[in-house]
FIGU-340182 format. One record per residue: z, x, y of N, C-alpha, C, O in turn. Coordinates in steps of 0.1 Angstrom, whole numbers. Last residue first. Example, Ala and Ser with C-alpha at 12.3 -4.5 7.8 and 13.67 -1.06 7.14 Angstrom:
2
nz:71 nx:128 ny:-22 caz:71 cax:137 cay:-11 cz:79 cx:129 cy:0 oz:80 ox:134 oy:11
nz:78 nx:132 ny:-57 caz:78 cax:123 cay:-45 cz:78 cx:132 cy:-33 oz:85 ox:142 oy:-33
***
This chain:
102
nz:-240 nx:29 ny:136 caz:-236 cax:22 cay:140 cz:-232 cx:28 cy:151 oz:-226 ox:23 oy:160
nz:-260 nx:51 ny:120 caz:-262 cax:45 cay:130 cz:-255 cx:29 cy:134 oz:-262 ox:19 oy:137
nz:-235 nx:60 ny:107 caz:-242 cax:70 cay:116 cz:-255 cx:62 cy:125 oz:-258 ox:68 oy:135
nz:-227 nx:45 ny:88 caz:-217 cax:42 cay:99 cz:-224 cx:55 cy:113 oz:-218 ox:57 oy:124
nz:-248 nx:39 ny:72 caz:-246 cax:32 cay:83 cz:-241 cx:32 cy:87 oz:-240 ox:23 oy:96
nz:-251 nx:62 ny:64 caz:-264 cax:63 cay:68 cz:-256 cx:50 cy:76 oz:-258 ox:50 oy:89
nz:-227 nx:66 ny:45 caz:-225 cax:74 cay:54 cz:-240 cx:70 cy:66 oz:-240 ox:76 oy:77
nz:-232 nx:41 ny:25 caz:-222 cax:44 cay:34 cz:-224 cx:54 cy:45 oz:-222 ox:49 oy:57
nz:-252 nx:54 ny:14 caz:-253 cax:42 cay:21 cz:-246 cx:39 cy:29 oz:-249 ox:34 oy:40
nz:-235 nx:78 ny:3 caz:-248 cax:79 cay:13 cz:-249 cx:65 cy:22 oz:-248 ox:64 oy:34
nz:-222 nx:65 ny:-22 caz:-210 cax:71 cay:-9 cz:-229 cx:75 cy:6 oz:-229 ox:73 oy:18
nz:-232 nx:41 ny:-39 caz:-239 cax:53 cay:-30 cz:-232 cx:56 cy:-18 oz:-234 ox:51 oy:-6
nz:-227 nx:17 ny:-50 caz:-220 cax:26 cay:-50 cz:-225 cx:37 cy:-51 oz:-225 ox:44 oy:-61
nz:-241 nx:-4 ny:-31 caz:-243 cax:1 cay:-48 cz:-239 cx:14 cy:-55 oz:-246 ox:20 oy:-64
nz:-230 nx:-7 ny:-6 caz:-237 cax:-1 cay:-12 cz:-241 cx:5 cy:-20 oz:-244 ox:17 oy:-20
nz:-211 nx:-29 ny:-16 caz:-218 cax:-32 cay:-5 cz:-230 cx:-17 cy:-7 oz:-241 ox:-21 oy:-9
nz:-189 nx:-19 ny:-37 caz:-194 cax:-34 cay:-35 cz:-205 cx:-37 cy:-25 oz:-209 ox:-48 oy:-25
nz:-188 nx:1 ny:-41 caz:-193 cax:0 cay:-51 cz:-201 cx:-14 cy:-48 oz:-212 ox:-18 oy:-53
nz:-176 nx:12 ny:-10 caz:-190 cax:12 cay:-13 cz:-196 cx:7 cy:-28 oz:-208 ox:9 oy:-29
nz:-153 nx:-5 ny:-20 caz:-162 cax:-10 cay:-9 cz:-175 cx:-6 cy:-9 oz:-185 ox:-14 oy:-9
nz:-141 nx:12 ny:-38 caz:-147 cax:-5 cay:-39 cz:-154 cx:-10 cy:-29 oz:-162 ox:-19 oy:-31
nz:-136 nx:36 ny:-25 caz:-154 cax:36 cay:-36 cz:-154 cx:21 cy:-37 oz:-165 ox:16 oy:-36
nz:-117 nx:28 ny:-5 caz:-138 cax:35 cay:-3 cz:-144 cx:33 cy:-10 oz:-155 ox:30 oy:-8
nz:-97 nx:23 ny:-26 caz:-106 cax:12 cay:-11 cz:-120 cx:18 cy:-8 oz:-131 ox:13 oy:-8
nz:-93 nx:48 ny:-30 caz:-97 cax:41 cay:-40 cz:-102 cx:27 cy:-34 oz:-112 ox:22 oy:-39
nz:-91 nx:63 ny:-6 caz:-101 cax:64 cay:-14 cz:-101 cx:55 cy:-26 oz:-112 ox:53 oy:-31
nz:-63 nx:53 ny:3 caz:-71 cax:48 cay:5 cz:-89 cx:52 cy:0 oz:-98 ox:44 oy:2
nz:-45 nx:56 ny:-20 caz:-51 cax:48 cay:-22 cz:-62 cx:42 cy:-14 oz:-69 ox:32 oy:-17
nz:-51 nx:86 ny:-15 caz:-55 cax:81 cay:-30 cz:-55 cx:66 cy:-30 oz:-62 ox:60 oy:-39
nz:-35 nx:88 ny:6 caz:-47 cax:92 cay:7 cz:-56 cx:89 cy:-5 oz:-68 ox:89 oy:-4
nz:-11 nx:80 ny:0 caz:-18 cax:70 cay:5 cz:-33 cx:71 cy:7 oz:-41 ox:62 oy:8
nz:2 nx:81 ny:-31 caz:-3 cax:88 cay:-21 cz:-10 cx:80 cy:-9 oz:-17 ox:71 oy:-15
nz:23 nx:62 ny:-50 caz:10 cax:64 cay:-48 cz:12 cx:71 cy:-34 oz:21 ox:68 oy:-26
nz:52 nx:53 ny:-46 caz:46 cax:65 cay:-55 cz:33 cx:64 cy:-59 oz:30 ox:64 oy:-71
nz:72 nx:51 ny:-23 caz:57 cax:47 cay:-25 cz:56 cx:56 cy:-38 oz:61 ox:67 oy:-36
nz:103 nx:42 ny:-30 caz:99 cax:51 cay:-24 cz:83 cx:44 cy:-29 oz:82 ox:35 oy:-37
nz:134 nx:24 ny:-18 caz:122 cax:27 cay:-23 cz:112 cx:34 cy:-16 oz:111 ox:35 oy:-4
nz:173 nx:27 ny:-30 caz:156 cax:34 cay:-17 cz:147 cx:30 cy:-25 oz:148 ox:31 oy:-37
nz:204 nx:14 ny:-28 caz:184 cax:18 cay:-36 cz:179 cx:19 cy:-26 oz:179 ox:12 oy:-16
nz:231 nx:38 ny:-30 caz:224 cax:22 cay:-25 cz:208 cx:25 cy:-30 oz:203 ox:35 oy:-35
nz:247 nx:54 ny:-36 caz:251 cax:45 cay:-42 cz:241 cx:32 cy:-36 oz:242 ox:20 oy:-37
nz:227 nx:79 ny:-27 caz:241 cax:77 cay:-22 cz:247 cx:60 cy:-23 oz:250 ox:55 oy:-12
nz:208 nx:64 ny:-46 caz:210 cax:72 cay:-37 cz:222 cx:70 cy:-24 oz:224 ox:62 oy:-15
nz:184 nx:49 ny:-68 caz:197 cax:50 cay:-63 cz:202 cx:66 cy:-58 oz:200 ox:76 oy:-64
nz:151 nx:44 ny:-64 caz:162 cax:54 cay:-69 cz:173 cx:51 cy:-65 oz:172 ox:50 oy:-52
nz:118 nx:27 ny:-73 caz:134 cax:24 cay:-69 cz:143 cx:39 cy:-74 oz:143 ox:44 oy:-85
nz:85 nx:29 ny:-65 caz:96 cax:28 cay:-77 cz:107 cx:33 cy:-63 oz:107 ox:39 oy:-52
nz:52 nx:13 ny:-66 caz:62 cax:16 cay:-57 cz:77 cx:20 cy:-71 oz:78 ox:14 oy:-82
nz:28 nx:14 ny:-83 caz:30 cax:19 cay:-70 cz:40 cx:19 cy:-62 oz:39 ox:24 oy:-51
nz:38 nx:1 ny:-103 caz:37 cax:13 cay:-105 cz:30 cx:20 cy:-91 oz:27 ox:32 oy:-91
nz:36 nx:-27 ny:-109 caz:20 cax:-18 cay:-108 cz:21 cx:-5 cy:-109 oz:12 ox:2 oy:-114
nz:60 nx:-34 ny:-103 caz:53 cax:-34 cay:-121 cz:40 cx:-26 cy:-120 oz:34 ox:-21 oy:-129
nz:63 nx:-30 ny:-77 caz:68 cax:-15 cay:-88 cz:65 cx:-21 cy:-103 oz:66 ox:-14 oy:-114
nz:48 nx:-47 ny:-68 caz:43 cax:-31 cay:-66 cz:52 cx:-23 cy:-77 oz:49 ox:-13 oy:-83
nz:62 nx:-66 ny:-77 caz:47 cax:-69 cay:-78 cz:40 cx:-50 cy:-79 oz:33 ox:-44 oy:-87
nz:82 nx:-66 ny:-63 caz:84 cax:-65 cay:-76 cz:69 cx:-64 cy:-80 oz:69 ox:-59 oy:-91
nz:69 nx:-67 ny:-34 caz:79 cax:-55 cay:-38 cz:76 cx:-52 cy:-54 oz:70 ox:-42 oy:-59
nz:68 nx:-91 ny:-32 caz:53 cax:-81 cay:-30 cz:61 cx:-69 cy:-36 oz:54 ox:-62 oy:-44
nz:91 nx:-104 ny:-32 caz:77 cax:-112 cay:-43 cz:69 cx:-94 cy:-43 oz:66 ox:-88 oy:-53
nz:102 nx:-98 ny:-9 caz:105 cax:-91 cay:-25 cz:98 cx:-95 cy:-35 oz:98 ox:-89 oy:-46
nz:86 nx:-109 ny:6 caz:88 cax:-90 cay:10 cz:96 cx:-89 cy:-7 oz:95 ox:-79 oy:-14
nz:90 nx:-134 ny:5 caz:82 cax:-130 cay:4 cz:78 cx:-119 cy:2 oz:67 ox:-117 oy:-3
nz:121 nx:-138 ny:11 caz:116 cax:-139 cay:-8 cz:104 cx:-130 cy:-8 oz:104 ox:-120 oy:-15
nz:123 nx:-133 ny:40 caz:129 cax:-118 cay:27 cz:121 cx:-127 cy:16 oz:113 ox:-119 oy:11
nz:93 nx:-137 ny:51 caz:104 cax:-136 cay:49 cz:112 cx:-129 cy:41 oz:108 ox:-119 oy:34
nz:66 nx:-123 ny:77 caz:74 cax:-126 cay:63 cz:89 cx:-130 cy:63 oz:97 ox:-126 oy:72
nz:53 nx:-116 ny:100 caz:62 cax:-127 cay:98 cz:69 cx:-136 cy:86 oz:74 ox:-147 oy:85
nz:43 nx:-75 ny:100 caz:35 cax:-94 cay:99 cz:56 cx:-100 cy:99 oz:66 ox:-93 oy:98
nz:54 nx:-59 ny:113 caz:43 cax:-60 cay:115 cz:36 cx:-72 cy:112 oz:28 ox:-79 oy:118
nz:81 nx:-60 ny:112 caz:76 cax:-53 cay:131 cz:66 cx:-54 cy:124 oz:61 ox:-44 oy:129
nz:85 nx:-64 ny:86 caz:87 cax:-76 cay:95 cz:83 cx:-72 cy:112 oz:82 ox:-80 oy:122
nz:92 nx:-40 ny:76 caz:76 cax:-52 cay:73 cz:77 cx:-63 cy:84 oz:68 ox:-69 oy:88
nz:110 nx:-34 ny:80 caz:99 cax:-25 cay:91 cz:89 cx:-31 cy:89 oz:79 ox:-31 oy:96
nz:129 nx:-49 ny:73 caz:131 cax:-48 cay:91 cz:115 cx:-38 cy:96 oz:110 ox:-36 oy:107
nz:127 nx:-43 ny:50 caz:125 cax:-58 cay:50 cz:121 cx:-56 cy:67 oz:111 ox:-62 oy:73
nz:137 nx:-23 ny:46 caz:123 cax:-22 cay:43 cz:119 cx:-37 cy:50 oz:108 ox:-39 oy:55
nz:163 nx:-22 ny:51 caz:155 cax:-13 cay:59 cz:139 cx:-15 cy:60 oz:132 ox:-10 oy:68
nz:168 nx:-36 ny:31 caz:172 cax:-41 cay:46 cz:166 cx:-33 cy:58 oz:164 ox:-36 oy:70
nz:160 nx:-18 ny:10 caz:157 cax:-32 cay:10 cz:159 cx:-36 cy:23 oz:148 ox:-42 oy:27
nz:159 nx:16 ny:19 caz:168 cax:9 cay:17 cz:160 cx:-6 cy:17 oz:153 ox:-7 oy:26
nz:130 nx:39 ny:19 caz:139 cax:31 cay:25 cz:146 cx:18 cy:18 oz:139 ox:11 oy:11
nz:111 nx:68 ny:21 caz:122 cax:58 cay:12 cz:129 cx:52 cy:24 oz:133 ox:58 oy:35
nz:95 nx:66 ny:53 caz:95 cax:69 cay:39 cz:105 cx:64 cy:31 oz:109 ox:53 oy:35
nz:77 nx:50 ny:68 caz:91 cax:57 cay:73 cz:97 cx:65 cy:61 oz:106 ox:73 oy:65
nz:50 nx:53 ny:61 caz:52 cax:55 cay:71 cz:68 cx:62 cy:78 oz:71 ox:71 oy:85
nz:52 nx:46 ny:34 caz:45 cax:56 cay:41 cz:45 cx:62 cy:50 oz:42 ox:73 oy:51
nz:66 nx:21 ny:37 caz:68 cax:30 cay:32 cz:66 cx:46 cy:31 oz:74 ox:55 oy:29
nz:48 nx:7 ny:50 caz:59 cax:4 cay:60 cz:67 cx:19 cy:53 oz:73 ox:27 oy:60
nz:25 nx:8 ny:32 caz:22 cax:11 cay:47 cz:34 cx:12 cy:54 oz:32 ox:17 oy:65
nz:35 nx:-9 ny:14 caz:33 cax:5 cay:11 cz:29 cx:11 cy:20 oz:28 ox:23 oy:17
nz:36 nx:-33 ny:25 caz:53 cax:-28 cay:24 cz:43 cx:-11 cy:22 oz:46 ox:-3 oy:31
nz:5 nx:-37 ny:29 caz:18 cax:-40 cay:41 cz:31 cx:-33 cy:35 oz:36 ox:-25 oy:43
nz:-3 nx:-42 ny:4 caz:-6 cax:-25 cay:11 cz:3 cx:-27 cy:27 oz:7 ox:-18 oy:35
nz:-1 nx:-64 ny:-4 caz:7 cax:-53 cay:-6 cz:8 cx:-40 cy:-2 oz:16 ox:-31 oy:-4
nz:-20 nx:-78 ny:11 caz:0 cax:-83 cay:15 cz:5 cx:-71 cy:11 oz:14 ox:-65 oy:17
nz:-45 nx:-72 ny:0 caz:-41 cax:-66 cay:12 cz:-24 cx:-69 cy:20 oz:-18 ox:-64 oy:29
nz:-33 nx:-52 ny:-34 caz:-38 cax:-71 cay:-23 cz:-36 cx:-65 cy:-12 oz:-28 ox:-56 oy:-10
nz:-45 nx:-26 ny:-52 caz:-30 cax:-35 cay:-40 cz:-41 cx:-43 cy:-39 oz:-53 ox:-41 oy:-42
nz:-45 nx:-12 ny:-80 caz:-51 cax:-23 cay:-72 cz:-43 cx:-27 cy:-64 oz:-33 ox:-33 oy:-69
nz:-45 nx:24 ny:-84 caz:-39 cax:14 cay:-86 cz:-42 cx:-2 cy:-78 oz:-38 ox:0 oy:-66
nz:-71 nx:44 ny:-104 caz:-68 cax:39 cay:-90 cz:-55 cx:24 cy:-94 oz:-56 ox:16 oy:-103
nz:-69 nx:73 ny:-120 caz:-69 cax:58 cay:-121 cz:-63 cx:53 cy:-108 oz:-52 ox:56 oy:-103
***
């Protein structure tokens, strides 16, 4: 089962990925080296991901980390088949015939 990000939310789960669990002040400073959010808006997308169950909270050495709990490689296959479900009638081939003559 694929989990649905917005492209706002695949920004924290990319900042996550990337540095791995990270502290709210920590998370907030790595979203922010890529888009011009503010803190509500970085915790709007946050609470959004851990009711989806792509992102979850541990306490750790008395402070919260968040960690991704989707793989990134899972979610980005789950972006492939919608794209090809949506543009080449979901024929992973259609896909492959046009990025081979692009």
């Amino acid at each position: 089962m694929t989990i649905p990000v917005t492209e706002a939310e695949s920004v924290i789960l990319a900042a996550l990925w990337r540095h791995g669990p990270l502290s709210f002040a920590s998370l907030i400073e790595a979203v922010r080296a890529e888009q011009a959010w503010g803190d509500a808006t970085i915790k709007t997308l946050l609470g959004r991901l851990m009711r989806k169950g792509a992102v979850r909270s541990e306490r750790d050495d008395g402070r919260q980390r968040y960690h991704a709990a989707i793989e990134r490689r899972d979610y980005l296959a789950g972006e492939v088949d919608a794209l090809v479900a949506r543009l080449f009638d979901g024929r992973r081939e259609g896909l492959r015939a046009f990025l081979a003559d692009d």
